[in-house]
C-alpha positions in Angstrom: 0.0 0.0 0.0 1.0 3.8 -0.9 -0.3 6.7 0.9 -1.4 9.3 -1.4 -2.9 12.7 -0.7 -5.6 14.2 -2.7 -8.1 17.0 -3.5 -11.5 17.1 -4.4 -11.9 20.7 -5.3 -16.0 21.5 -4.7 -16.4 25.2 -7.4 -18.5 27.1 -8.6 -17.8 27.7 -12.2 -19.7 30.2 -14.4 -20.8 28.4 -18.3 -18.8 30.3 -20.9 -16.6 32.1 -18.4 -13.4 30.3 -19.4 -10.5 33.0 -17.8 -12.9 33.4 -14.7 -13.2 29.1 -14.2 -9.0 28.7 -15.3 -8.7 31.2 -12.5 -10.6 29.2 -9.9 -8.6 25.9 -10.8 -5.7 27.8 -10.6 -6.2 29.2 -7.3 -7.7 26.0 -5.8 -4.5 23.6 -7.1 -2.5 26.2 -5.3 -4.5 26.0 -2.2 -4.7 22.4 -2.7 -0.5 22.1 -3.6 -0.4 24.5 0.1 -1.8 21.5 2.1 0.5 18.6 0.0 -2.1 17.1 -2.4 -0.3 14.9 -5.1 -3.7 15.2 -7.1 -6.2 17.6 -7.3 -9.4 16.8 -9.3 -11.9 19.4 -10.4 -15.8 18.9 -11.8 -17.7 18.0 -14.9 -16.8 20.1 -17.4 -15.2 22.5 -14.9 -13.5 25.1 -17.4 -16.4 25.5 -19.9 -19.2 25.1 -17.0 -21.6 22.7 -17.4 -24.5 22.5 -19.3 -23.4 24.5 -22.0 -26.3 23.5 -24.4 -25.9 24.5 -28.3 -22.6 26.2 -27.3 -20.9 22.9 -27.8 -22.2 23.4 -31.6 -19.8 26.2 -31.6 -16.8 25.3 -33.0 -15.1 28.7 -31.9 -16.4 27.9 -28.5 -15.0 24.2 -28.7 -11.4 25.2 -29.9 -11.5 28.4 -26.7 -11.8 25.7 -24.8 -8.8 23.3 -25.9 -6.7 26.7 -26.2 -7.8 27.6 -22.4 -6.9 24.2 -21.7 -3.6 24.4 -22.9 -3.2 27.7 -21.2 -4.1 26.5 -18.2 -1.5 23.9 -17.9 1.4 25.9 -18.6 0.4 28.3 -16.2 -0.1 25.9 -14.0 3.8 25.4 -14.5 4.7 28.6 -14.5 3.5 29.6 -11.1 5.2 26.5 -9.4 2.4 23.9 -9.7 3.0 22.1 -12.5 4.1 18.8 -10.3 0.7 18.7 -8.8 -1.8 16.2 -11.3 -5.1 18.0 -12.0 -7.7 16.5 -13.3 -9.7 19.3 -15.2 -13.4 19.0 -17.2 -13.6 20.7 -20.5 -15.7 20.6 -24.0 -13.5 18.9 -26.4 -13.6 17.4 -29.9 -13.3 14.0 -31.5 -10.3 13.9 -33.7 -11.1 10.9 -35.1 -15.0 11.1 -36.0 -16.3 10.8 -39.1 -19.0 13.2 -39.8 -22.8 12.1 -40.8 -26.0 12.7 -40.1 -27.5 12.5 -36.6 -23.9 13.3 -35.1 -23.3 16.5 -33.6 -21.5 19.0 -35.8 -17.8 19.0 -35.2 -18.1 16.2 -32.8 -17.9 18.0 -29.5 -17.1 15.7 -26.5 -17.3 16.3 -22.9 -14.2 15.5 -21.8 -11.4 15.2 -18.9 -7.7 16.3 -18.8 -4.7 15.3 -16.7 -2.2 18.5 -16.8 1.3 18.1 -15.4 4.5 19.5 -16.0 3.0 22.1 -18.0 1.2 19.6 -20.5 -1.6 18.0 -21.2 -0.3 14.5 -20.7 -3.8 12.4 -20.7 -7.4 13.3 -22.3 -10.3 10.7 -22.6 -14.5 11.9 -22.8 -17.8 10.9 -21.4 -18.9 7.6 -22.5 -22.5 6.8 -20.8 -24.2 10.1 -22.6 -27.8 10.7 -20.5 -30.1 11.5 -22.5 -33.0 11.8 -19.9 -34.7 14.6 -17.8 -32.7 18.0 -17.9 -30.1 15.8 -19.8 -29.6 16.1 -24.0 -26.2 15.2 -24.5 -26.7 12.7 -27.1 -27.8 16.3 -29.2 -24.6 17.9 -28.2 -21.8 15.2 -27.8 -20.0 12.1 -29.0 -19.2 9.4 -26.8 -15.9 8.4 -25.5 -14.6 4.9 -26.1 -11.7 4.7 -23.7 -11.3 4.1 -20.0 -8.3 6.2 -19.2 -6.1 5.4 -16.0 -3.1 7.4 -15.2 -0.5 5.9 -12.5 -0.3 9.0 -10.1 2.3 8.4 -7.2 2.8 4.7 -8.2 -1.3 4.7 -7.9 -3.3 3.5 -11.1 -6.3 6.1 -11.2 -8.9 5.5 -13.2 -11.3 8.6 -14.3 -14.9 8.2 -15.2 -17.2 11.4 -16.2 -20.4 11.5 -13.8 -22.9 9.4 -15.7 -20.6 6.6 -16.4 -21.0 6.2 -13.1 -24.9 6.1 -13.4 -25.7 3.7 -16.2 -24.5 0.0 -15.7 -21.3 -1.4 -16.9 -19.2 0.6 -19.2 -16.1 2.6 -17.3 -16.8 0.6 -13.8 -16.6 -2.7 -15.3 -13.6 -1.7 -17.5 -12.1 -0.5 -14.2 -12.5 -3.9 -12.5 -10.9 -5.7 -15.3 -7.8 -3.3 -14.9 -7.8 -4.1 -11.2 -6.7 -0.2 -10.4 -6.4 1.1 -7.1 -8.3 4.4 -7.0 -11.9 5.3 -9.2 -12.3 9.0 -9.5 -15.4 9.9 -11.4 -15.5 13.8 -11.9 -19.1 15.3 -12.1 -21.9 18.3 -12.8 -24.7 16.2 -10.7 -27.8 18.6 -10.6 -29.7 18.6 -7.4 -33.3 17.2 -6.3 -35.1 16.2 -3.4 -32.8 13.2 -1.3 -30.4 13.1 -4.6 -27.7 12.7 -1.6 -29.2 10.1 -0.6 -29.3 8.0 -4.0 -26.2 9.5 -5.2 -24.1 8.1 -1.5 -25.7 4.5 -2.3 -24.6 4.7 -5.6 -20.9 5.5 -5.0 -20.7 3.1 -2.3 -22.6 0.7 -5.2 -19.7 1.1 -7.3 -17.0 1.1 -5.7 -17.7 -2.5 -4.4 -18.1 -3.1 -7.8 -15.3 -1.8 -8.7 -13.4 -3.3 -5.6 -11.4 0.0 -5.3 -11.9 3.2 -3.5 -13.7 5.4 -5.2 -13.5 9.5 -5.2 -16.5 11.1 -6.3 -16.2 15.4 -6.7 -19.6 17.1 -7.9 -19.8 21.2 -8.9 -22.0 23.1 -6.8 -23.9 26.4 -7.9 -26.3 27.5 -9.7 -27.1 27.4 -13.8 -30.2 28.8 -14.8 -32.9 26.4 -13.1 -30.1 23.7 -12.2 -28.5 23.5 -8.6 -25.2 21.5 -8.6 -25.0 20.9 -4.4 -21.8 19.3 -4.5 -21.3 16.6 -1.6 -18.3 15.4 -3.1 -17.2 12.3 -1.0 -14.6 9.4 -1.0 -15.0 6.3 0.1 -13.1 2.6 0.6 -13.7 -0.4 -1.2 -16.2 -1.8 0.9 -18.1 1.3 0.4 -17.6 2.8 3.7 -17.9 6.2 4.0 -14.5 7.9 4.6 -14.4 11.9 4.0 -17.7 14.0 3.1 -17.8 17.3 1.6 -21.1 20.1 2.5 -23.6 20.8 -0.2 -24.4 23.7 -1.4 -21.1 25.0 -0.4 -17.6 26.1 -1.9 -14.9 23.3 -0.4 -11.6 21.5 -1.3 -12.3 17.9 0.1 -8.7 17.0 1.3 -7.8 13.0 2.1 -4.6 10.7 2.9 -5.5 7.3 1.0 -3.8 4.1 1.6 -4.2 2.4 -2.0 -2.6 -0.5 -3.6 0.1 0.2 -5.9 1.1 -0.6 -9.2 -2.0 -2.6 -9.8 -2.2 -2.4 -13.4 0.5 -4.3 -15.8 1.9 -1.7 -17.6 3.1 -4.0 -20.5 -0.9 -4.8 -21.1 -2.6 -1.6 -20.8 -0.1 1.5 -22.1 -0.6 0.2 -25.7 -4.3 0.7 -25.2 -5.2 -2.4 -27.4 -7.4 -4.5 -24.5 -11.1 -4.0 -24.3 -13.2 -4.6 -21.5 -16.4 -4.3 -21.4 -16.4 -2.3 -24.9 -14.0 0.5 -23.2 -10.1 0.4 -24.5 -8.4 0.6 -21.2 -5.3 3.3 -21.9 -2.8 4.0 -19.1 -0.3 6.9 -18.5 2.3 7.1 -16.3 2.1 10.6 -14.7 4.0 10.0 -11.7 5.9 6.5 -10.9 6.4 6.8 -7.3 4.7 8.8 -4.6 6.0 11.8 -3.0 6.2 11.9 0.8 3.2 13.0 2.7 3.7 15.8 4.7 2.9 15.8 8.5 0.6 15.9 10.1 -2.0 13.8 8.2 -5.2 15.0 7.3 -8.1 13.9 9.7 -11.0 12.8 8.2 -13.8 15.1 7.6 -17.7 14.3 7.2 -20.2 16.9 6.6 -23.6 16.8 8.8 -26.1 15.5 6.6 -28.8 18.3 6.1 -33.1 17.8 6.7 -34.9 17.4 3.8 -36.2 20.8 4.3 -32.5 22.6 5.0 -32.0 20.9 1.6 -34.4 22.5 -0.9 -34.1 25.8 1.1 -30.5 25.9 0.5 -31.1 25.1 -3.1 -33.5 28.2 -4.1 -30.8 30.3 -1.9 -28.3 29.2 -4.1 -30.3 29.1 -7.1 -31.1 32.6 -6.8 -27.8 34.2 -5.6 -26.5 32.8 -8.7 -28.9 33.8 -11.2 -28.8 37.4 -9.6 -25.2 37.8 -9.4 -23.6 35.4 -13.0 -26.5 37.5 -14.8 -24.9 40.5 -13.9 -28.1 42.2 -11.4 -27.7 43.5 -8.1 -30.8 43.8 -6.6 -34.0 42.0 -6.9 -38.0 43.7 -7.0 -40.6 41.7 -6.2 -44.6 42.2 -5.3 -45.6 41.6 -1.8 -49.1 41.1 -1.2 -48.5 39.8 2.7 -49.5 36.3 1.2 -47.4 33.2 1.8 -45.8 32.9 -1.6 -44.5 36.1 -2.0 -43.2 36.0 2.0 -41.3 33.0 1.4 -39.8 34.6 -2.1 -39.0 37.9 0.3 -36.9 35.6 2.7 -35.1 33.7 0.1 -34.2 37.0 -1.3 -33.0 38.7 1.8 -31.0 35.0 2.2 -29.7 34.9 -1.4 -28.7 38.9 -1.9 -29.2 40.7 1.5 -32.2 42.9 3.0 -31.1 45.8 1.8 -30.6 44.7 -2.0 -34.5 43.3 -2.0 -37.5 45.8 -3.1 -40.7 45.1 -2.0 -43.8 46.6 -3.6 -47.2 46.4 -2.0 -50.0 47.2 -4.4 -53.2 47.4 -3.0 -56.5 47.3 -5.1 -59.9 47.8 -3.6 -60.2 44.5 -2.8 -57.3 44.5 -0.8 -58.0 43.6 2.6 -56.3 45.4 5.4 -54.6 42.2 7.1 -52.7 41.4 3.8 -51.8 45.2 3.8 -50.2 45.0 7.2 -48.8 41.7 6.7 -47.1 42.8 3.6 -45.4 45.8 5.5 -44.7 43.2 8.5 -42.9 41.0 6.0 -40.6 44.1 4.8 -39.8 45.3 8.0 -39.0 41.9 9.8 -36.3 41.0 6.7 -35.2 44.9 6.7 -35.9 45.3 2.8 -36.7 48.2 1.0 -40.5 48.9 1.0 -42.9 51.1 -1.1 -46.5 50.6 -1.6 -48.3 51.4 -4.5 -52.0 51.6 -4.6 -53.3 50.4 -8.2 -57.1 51.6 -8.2 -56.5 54.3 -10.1 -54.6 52.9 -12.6 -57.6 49.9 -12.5 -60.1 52.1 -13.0 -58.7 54.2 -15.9 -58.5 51.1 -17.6 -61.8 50.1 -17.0 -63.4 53.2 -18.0 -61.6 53.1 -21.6 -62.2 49.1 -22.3 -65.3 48.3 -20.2 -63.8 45.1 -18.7 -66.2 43.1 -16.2 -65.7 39.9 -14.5 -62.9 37.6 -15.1 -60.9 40.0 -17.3 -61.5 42.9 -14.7 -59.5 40.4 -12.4 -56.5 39.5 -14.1 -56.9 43.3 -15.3 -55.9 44.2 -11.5 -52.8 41.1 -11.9 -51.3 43.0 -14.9 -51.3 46.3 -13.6 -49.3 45.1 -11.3 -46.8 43.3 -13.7 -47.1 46.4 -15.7 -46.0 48.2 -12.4 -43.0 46.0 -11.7 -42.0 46.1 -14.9 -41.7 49.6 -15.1 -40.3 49.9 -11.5 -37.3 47.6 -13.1 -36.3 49.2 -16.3 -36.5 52.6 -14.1 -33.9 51.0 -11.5 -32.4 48.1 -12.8 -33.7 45.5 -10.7 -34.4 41.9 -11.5 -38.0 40.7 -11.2 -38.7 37.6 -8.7 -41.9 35.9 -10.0 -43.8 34.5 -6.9 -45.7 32.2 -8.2 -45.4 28.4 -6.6 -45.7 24.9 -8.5 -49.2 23.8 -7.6 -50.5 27.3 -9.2 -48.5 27.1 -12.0 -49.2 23.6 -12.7 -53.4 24.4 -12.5 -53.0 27.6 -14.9 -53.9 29.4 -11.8 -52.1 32.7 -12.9 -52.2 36.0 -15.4 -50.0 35.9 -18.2 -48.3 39.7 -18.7 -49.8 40.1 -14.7 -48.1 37.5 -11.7 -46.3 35.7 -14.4 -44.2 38.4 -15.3 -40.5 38.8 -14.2 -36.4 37.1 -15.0 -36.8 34.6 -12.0 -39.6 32.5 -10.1 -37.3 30.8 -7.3 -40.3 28.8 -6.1 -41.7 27.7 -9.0 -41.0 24.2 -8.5 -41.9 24.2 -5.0 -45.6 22.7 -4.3 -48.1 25.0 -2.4 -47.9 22.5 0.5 -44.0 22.8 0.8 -44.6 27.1 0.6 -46.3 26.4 4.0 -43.6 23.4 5.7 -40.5 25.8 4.6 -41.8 28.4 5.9 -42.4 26.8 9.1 -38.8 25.6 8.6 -37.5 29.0 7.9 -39.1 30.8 11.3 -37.8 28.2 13.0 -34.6 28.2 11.9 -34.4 32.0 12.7 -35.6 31.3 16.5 -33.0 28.8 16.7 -30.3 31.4 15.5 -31.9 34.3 18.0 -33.3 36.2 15.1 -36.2 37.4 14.1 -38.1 34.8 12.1 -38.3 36.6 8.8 -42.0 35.6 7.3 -45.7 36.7 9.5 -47.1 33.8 11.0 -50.8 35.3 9.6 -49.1 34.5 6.6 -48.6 31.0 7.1 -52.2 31.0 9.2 -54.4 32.5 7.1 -56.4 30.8 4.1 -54.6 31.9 0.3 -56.2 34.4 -1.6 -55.7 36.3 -5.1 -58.0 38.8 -3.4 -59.0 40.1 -6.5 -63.0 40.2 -6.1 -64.5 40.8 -2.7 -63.9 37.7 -0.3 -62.2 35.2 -2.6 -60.1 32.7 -1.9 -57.8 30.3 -3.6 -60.4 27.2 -2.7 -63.2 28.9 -5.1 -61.4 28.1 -7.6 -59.1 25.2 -6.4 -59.3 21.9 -4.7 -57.7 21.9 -1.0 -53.8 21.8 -2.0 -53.2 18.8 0.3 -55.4 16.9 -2.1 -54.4 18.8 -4.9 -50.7 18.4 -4.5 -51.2 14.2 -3.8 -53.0 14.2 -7.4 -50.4 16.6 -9.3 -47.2 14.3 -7.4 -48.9 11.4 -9.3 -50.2 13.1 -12.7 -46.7 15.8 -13.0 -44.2 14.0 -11.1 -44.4 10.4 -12.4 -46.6 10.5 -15.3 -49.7 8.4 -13.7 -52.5 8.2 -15.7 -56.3 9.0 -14.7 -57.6 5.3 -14.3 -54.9 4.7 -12.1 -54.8 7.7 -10.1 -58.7 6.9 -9.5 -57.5 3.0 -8.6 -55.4 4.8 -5.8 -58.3 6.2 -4.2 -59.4 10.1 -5.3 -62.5 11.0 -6.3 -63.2 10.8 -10.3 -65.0 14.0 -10.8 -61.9 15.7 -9.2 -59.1 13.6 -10.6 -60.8 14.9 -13.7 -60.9 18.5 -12.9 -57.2 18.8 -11.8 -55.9 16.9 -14.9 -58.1 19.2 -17.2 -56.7 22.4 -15.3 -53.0 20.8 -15.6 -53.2 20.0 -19.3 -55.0 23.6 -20.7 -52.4 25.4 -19.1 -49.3 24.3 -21.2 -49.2 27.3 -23.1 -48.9 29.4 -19.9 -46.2 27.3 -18.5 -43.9 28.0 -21.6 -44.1 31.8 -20.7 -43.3 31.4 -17.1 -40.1 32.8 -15.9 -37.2 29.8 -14.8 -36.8 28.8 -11.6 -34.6 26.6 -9.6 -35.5 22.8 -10.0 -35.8 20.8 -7.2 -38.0 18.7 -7.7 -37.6 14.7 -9.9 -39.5 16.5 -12.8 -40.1 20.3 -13.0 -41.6 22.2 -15.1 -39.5 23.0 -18.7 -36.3 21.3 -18.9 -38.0 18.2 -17.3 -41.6 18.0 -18.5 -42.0 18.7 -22.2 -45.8 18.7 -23.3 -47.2 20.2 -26.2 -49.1 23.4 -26.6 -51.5 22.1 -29.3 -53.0 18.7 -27.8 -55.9 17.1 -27.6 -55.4 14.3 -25.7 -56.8 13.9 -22.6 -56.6 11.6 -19.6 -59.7 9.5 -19.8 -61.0 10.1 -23.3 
């Protein structure tokens, strides 16, 4: 056995930014070199960001990227690191594929990197391509048919890319036959609801596969309406746990590993001319014996495992922050109407970007009722954001008098003065607009194109009505826990939902109970139950009915919506594509 140090190095990279990401490898392989790591490995597609969609089309963008590459690994050098191994993800291309039709253009790849001694001395790509929920990257990239493994301190190191790691077989089973000593799989894992959970059980799956220890380093931030929570983690053959990184959390996973060494027969394997299990097996010798680990060694570190609730909150914290601040915005507007949505919205604001960079407007109609007025300026003043209010009768009522509206269309009249108001409040300073609309509502069309649905961001649009209510339980109690003032009103949380935009409404006039409504949309949105079925399990026909009318009619408004972070197993957009134009319908 060899003891080797090594890094699992937890960023946040930005998609396109390539001199901003080379910049954070740089200065994590230095911080990482500071504490005697041998290797340092980095995420998924860490120097491009990850997912860069159609950009991999780009051929300009494709050759940045191998140029940045190169650059990075002689400056690497240059500044004293260059006998540190990094293992670096980037978008690459095939030199070898032959172009035809239904093959991306230009044969991109999403591929890994070892630099050292200012080189490039090892590249392989991605050979399990998902092609499944947020996931296209059969559309955007050819698979890789190699396993590489690169002897690193006398250790034979082989590298997977994130799915391989998923799907059966393939770069595991190759790994196996090549009996090395250490399986690092580098990923862009995007977060959901207990994807910790699965994701631990399926490292500690592998590597008893495998029959190696297995290192397992996952981005974290925030990409449009993905959350990467990181929880990179390491552990033995046996699958036993034995260092943990946080999610949702910047950190450089540092661990001494006792590993076999010299597992792999070099006169076998450095030709590259075996196959298992379809995968040539290609070794390179980086580093033929290990350097000596400095004193004292590095104490195991697991991260508390965070509640369910801690979890998603953390994710539309993160989710936001990032939107706000990689789209270039420094403040964020949104409407409060001292309801529960737009509280909870307010607090993950204030969480996200600070108090004082949050703009609450309060626009009272003449339905407005004087609780949600006071609750709305309650809201502001218990998260210290800035606070206006804006009374919108007049505005209603010129609008009435020049188009006669009654009814229905007087009422989502009232909803798009208010986008209208927003809107114009943002161009005037500059703010982003936070949508506040949740997933149950969005998923029953119950909201105004042009009037609630307008805005850049809706950070709880994946979040069912049902979850608005437990995380804002959570929230107040995490702030009486902390000795601070819990940020949302508890008539807020108490009082029954309401649009208030006829006299006395409320959300159940036009809605089922959202405890029952939630347990039908889980089935019909979430995993794609049909009608018959969802009837078998118990819920009343002529409702089932109702909700999966609502849910399919509102297609075309769910295409308009603003994104929002996904945290759920299928969310709206990226996840769950429907068409506009559709007749079918659940039960004939």
């Amino acid at each position: 056995m060899t003891r080797i140090r090594i890094a699992l190095s937890q960023i946040n990279p930005t998609v396109g930014d390539l001199d901003g990401n080379a910049e954070l490898i740089l200065g994590r392989t230095r911080q990482a070199a500071g504490r005697g790591a041998s290797l340092v490995a980095f995420p998924e597609m860490a120097l491009t960001g990850y997912p860069v969609e159609d950009l991999a089309l780009r051929s300009s963008f494709v050759q940045a990227s191998r140029l940045a590459l190169e650059a990075l690994a002689a400056r690497l050098a240059a500044e004293g690191l260059g006998e540190v191994a990094v293992v670096v993800g980037h978008l690459d291309r095939c030199g070898v594929s032959t172009p035809r039709l239904g093959r991306p253009a230009g044969a991109p790849q999403n591929a890994v990197a070892v630099l050292h001694g200012g080189r490039i001395v090892a590249r392989s790509a991605k050979h399990h391509l998902p092609n499944y929920g947020v996931f296209d990257e059969y559309r955007y990239f050819v698979p890789g048919d190699r396993l590489l493994v690169v002897r690193v301190g006398g250790v034979d190191i082989a590298i997977a890319v994130c799915e391989d790691l998923w799907q059966e077989g393939g770069p595991v089973a190759a790994a196996r036959a090549a009996r090395v000593g250490l399986l690092l799989s580098i990923n862009a894992s995007p977060y959901e609801v207990s994807k910790d959970d699965s994701r631990l059980e399926l490292v500690r799956r592998r590597a008893r596969e495998a029959e190696c220890a297995l290192a397992y380093v996952n981005a974290f931030g925030g990409q449009d309406e993905l959350v990467f929570d990181g929880d990179s983690l390491i552990v033995d053959a046996e699958g036993r746990v034995l260092s943990r990184a946080a999610q949702f959390r910047e950190e450089l996973l540092i661990a001494d590993l006792d590993l076999p060494e010299r597992t792999v027969d070099d006169s076998v394997y450095s030709a590259g001319d075996v196959v298992a299990d379809g995968l040539t097996i290609q070794q390179v010798i980086v580093t033929e014996h290990a350097a000596p680990v400095p004193a004292p060694a590095v104490e195991p570190s697991i991260a508390p495992a965070l509640s369910d609730d801690a979890e998603i909150y953390g994710a539309l914290v993160l989710g936001l922050r990032d939107y706000v601040a990689k789209n270039g915005f420094q403040s964020v507007l949104l409407g409060l109407s001292g309801g529960i949505d737009s509280a909870l919205v307010a607090a993950i604001a204030a969480d996200a970007v600070g108090g004082a960079n949050v703009y609450g407007v309060s626009m009272p109609s003449s339905y407005s009722s004087e609780h949600s007025k006071d609750d709305a300026a309650d809201t502001a003043e218990r998260i210290g954001l800035d606070y206006r209010q804006v009374p919108i009768a007049p505005m209603v009522d010129a609008y009435l008098g020049a188009l006669g509206l009654t009814g229905l269309a007087e009422e989502n009249l009232q909803a798009r003065v208010r986008g209208t108001t927003l809107m114009g409040l943002s161009n005037q300073e500059g703010h982003l607009v936070l949508a506040t609309g949740n997933k149950s509502e969005l998923a029953c069309g119950y909201s105004t194109l042009y009037g609630d649905a307008v805005g850049g961001f809706a950070p709880i649009k994946d979040v069912p009505k049902t979850v608005v209510w437990r995380l804002s339980r959570w929230r107040n109690a995490e702030a009486e826990r902390r000795g601070e003032v819990a940020p949302i009103p508890v008539n807020s949380i108490t009082k029954p939902p309401s649009a208030e935009l006829r006299p006395g409404q409320v959300d159940s006039d036009s809605l089922p109970p959202y405890e029952l409504l939630d347990d039908i949309l889980d089935d019909y949105v979430e995993r794609d139950i049909g009608r018959d079925a969802i009837v078998a399990a118990g819920f009343e026909p002529a409702m089932v009915d109702r909700i999966l009318k609502l849910v399919d009619t509102a297609e075309y408004k769910r295409r308009q919506y603003p994104p929002g972070t996904k945290i759920s197993l299928k969310a709206f957009g990226r996840d769950r594509r429907l068409p506009i134009t559709n007749r079918w319908r659940e039960g004939g």
